[in-house]
N, C-alpha and C positions, 0 to 999 in steps of 0.2 A: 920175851920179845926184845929184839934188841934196840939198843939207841937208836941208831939210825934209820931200823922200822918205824919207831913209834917217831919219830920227826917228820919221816914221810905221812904217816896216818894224820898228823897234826897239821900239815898243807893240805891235804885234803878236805880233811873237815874246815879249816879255815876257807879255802876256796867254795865249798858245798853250802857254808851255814853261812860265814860272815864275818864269824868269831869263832873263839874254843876258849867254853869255862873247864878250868884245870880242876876241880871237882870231879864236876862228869866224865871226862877223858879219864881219871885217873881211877872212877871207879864204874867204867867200863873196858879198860886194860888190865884190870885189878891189879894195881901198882899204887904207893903210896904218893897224895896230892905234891909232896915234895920234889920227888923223881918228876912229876908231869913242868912245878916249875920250873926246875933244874932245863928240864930241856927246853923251857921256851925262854929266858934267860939267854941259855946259848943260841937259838936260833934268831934272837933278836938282836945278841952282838953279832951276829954272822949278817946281820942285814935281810931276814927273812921274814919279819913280822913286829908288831909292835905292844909290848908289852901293855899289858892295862890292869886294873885290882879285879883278883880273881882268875885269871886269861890272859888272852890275846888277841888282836883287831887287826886285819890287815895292812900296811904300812901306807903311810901320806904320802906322796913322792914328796920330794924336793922340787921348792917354786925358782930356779933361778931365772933372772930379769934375763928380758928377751934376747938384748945381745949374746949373754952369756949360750943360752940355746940353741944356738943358731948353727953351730960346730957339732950339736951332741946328735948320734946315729944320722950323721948326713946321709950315708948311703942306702941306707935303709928309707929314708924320706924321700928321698926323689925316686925308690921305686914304689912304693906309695904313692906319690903324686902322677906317676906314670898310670897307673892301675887306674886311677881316679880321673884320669881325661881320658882317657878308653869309655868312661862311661858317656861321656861330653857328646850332645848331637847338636851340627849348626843349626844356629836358630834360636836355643835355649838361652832363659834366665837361669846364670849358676852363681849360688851364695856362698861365696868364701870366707869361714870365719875366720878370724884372725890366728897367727901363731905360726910357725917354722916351717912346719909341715908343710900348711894349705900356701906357703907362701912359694914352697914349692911350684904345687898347684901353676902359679902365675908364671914363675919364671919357665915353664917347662911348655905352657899353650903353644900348638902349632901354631906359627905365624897369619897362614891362611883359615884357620878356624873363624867361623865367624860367628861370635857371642854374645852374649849381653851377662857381664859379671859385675855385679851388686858385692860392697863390701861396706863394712863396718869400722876397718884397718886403712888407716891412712899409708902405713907400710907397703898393704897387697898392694893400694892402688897405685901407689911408685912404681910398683914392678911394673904394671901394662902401662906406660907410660911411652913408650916406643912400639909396641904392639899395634899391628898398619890395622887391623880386623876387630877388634874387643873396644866396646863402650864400656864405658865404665861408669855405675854411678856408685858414689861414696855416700854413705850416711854417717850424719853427725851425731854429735851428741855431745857428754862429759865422757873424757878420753880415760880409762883405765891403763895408767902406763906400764903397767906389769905385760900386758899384752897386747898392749897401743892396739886398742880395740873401744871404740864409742858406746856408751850405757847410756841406762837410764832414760827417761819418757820422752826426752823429744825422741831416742833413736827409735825406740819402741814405736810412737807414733808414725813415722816415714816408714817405718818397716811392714807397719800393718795397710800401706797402700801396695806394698809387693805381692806377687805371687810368683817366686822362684821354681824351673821346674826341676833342681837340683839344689842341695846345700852340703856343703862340704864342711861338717861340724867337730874342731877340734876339740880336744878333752885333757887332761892331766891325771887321770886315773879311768878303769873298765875292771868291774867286779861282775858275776853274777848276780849277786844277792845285792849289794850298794849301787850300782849302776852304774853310768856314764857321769864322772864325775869335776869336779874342778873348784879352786880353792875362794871365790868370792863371790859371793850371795848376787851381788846387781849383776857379774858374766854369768853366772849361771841361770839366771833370770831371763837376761837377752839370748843368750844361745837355746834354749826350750821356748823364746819367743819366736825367733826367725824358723823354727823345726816346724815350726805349729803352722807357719804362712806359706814353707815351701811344701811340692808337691812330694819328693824325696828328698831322704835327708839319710848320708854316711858320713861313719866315723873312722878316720885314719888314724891307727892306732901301731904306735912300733911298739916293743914286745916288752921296754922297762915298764910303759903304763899299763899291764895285764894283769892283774890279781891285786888291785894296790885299790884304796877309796881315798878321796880327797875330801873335803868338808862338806859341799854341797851340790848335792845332786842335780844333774841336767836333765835323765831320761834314764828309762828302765833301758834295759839293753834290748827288751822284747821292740820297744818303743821306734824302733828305728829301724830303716830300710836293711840296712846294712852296716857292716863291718869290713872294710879293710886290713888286713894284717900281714905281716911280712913272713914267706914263703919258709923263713926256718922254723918257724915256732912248731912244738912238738903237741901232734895231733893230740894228747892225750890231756896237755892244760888247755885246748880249745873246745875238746866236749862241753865244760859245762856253758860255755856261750854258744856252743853249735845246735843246744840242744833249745837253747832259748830265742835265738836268729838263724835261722837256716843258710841264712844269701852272705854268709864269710866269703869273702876274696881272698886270694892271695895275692903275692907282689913280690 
């Protein structure tokens, strides 16, 4: 088999399982466990996976601070955020969780839409700030500045008097097997709380957060309405979450 087969074999299995012990890969290819690290080594300086004793785990993103974000796959998020008011019917409660994306979300609302958007992001709710049609109520809390987004029990508590009939839930990572993922215990806390309160709940997800886990888990992928994704991604890394969500969008 060649390199480059068994690398392809090794994303696969990585995207299918979760992991790959270089063991078993090596004596299920019947190639020495050497050869299997040799190629994960290279596949981990090429940025495709993250080396660990024994295997490989699939990669953390990178957390940069929200400013920093805000320029990365713009085009790509505001056709995302397009997709994602297509679902909007007036009248509705819709939950904007914090983050680049869903801030899209805000700056994109038809003007004459007429809503009620509940946020946790002192950010989103800057954006409707000029918006003649959209109430806005903001929840507080203790602010998480990495994604200037409200945690912890007071916000929990305000939240648990909501019933949103939409939430627009971002993420920093979407595996099959690890799930919907993101990098701090108390946001990932709060965002599987407001999921739990609204009636539906999608994730906007542009195509570097696909196959990657972060530390801690929000939701299984089954767990949720939907998935958003951008219209180029290649039907064949979307089977294994088509096969676990049916209601994939495109954008």
């Amino acid at each position: 088999m060649l390199t480059s087969q068994r690398k392809t074999l090794i994303l696969d299995l990585l995207r299918r399982d979760g992991q790959v012990i270089a063991k078993r890969v090596a004596e299920d290819l019947s190639v020495s466990e050497d050869t299997i690290r040799r190629d994960l080594r290279e596949m981990a300086a090429e940025g495709l996976l993250k080396r660990v004793h024994g295997g490989a785990m699939p990669l953390s993103p990178e957390l940069p601070d929200f400013t920093t974000r805000k320029d990365v796959s713009r085009d790509a998020k505001q056709r995302l955020a397009a997709r994602a008011i297509g679902l909007i019917k007036p009248g509705q409660m819709v939950f904007l969780d914090g983050g680049t994306t869903t801030a899209e979300i805000a700056r994109q609302l038809p003007r004459g839409l007429s809503v009620t958007i509940v946020t946790h992001s002192p950010t989103i709710a800057a954006e409707l700030e000029h918006h003649p049609s959209a109430e806005v109520i903001l929840i507080g809390g203790k602010l998480y500045k990495h994604s200037m987004v409200a945690v912890g029990a007071v916000a929990m508590a305000a939240i648990s008097q909501l019933r949103a009939d939409l939430f627009f839930l971002g993420v920093t990572a979407a595996h099959p097997v690890h799930g919907l993922s993101t990098g701090d215990f108390e946001e990932a806390a709060i965002k599987r709380h407001i999921a739990g309160c609204a009636i539906e709940t999608y994730v906007l997800l542009t195509a570097d957060k696909l196959d990657r886990a972060s530390a801690c888990q929000v939701l299984p992928v089954a767990s949720v309405s939907g998935l958003i994704v951008p219209d180029d991604i290649d039907e064949a890394q979307l089977a294994p979450y088509r096969s676990l969500n049916g209601a994939i969008l495109s954008a």
